[in-house]
N, C-alpha and C positions, 0 to 999 in steps of 0.2 A: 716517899714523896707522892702526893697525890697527882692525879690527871693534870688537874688544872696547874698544880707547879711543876710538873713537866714542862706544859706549856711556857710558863714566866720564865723559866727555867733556861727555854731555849736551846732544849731538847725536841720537840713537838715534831721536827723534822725527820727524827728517827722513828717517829711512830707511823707518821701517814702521811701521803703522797697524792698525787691524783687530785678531781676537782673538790672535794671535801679538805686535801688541804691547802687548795689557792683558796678557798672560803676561809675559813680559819685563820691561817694568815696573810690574808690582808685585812679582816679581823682586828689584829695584833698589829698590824702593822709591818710583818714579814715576809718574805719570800721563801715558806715550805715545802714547794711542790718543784724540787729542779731537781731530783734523788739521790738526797743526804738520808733517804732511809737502810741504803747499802753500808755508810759507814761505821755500823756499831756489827756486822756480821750476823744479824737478826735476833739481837737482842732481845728486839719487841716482837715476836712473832701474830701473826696473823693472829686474831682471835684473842689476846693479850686484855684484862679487864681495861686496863687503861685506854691502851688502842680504841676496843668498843665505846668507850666512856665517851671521851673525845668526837668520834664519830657521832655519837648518836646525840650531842649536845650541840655539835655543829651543822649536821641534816636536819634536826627540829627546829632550829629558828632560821635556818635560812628557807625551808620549804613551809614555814608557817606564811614567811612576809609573801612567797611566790603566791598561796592560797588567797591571802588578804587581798591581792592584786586581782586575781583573776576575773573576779566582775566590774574593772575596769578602775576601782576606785579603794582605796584604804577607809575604813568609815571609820569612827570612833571605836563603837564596839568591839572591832577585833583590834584595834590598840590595844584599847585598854584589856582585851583579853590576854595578849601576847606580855603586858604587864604586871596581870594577874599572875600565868604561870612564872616570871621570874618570880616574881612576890614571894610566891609561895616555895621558891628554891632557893630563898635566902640569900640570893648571888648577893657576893661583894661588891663592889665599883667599878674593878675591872671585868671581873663577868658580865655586869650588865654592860656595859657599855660594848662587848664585844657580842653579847647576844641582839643589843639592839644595829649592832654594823651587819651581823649577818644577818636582820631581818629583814633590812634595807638594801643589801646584795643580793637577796631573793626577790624583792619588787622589780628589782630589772631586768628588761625586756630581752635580755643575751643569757637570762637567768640557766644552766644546763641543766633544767627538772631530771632526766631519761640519765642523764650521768650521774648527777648524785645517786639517785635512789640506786643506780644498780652498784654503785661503792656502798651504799649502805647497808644493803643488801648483803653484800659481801663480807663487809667487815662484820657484820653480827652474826656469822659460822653458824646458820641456821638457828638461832636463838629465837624462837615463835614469838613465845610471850614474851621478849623486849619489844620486836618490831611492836605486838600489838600494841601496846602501852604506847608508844611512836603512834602511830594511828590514832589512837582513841584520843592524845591531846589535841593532833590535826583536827579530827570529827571537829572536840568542841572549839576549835575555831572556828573552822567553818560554819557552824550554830551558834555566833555568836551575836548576832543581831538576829537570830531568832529562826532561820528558814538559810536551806543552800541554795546557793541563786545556779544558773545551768556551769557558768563558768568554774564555780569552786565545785559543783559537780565532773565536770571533766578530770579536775586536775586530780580529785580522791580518786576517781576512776584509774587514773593513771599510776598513783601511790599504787590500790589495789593491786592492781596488772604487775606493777615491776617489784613489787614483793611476795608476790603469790598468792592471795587470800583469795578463797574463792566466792563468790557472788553471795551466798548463802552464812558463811563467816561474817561478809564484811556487811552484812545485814544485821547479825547478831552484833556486831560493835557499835553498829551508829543506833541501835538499841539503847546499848549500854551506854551511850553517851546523851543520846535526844531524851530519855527519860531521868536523865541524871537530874535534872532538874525539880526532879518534885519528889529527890530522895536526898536532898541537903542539897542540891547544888551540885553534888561532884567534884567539890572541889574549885569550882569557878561562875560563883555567884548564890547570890540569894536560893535556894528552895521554895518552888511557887505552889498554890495553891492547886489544887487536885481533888475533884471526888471522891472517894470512896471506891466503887466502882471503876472507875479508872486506874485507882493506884493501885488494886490489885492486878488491874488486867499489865499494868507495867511491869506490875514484878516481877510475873513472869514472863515477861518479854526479856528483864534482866536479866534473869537467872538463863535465857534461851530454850525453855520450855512449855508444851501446852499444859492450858490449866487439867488434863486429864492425866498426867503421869502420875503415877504411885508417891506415896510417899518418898520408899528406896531412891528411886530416880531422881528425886527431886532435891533428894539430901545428895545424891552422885553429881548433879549438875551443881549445887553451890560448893562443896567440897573442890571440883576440878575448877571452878572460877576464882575459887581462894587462894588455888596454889599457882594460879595461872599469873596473878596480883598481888604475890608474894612479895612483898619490902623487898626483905631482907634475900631472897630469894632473887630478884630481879637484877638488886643493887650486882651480887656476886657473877649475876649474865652479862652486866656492863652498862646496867640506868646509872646513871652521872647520881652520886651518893646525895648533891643536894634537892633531888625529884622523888625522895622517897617518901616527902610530903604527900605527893600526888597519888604515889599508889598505897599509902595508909589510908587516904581518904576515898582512892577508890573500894577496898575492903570493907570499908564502913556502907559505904553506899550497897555493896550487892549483901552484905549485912541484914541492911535495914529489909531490902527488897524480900532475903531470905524469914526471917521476922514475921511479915507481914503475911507472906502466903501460909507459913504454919499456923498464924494465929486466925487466917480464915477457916482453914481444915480443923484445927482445935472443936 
């Protein structure tokens, strides 16, 4: 049985506890956080794919609606962004519907940002490249009407902070996501128009390298970005199996990026 029919299941209690799962179910409509996680003798062990799964599908939409909120106002754009990414997860009915109640539990003002993240934190047993993946959809929310206002600046900052990425990484991802746009979209909208000049100097902002690395290096840096964005690789760290939309189209994107600076050096 999968994550989410665990959840319908009304299991979901044995997997996770804590503010991630009074999020979740109330979600659902349940009470999972009073700890019914003792009664299977740890079944589900920490770090368990489903466990992660759950987590990281219930910390992404409730800390997207906290972002959307943070410059005071929900605007269209990151609706329909937060629409997008289900879109593109294929959610059923009651997915969405429970992705959109925890976007809505993230808009309010008793919101615990500083407790979730450090459950999420935890339940992903050091797993890098999920959190990043977690991060990079944040980014393009917060870039979803175009520019991050100081507000949804604070609250990335705060993401940063309580999952570890240091100042210079998390530079390297809102790369990877603010130039997403003129390399299909990323996954979340149209692909805009771009100079010449520009899309080179992006790509390799994509790929995280200056335009004076060696070939070697250059083929070393998309290699490690490839497995870092591995589908199938990620799914197995605990990305919820219907976001693996998201990271085949990220591959495509640092792809294209990759493409392009060989075919300047050509």
């Amino acid at each position: 049985m999968s994550w989410w029919g665990k959840l319908l299941g009304g299991t979901f209690g044995y997997l996770l506890a804590g503010p991630l799962g009074a999020l979740i179910g109330a979600a659902l409509g349940h009470n999972f956080d009073k700890g019914l996680s003792s009664r299977l003798g740890g079944r589900f062990e920490p770090g368990a794919q489903e466990r992660v799964q759950t987590a990281f599908f219930t910390a992404l939409f409730s800390v997207m609606g906290h972002l959307a909120k943070a410059d005071g106002r929900v605007s269209e754009d990151e609706i329909q962004l937060a629409r997008s990414v289900m879109q593109r997860m294929n959610l059923n009915q009651q997915m969405r519907e429970a992705a959109i109640h925890l976007f809505n539990q993230g808009k309010q003002q008793d919101f615990a940002l500083h407790d979730v993240l450090v459950q999420f934190r935890a339940e992903c047993h050091r797993r890098r490249n999920l959190m990043q993946m977690f991060v990079e959809i944040l980014m393009h929310a917060g870039y979803a009407d175009g520019k991050l206002h100081p507000g949804e600046q604070a609250v990335l900052e705060q993401v940063r902070e309580q999952l570890g990425f240091s100042v210079s990484e998390f530079q390297h991802i809102e790369a990877l996501v603010r130039n997403a746009r003129h390399f299909g979209g990323g996954g979340f909208g149209e692909a805009e128009p771009v100079t010449p000049r520009a899309a080179l100097k992006e790509a390799y902002e994509i790929l995280g390298v200056a335009e004076s690395v060696s070939d070697a290096e250059l083929k070393k840096a998309y290699r490690r970005l490839m497995n870092q964005h591995h589908p199938d690789k990620l799914v197995a760290k605990g990305l919820p199996e219907e976001m693996i939309r998201l990271a085949t189209e990220k591959t495509q994107e640092i792809k294209q990026a990759y493409e392009l600076v060989k075919k300047s050096r050509a």
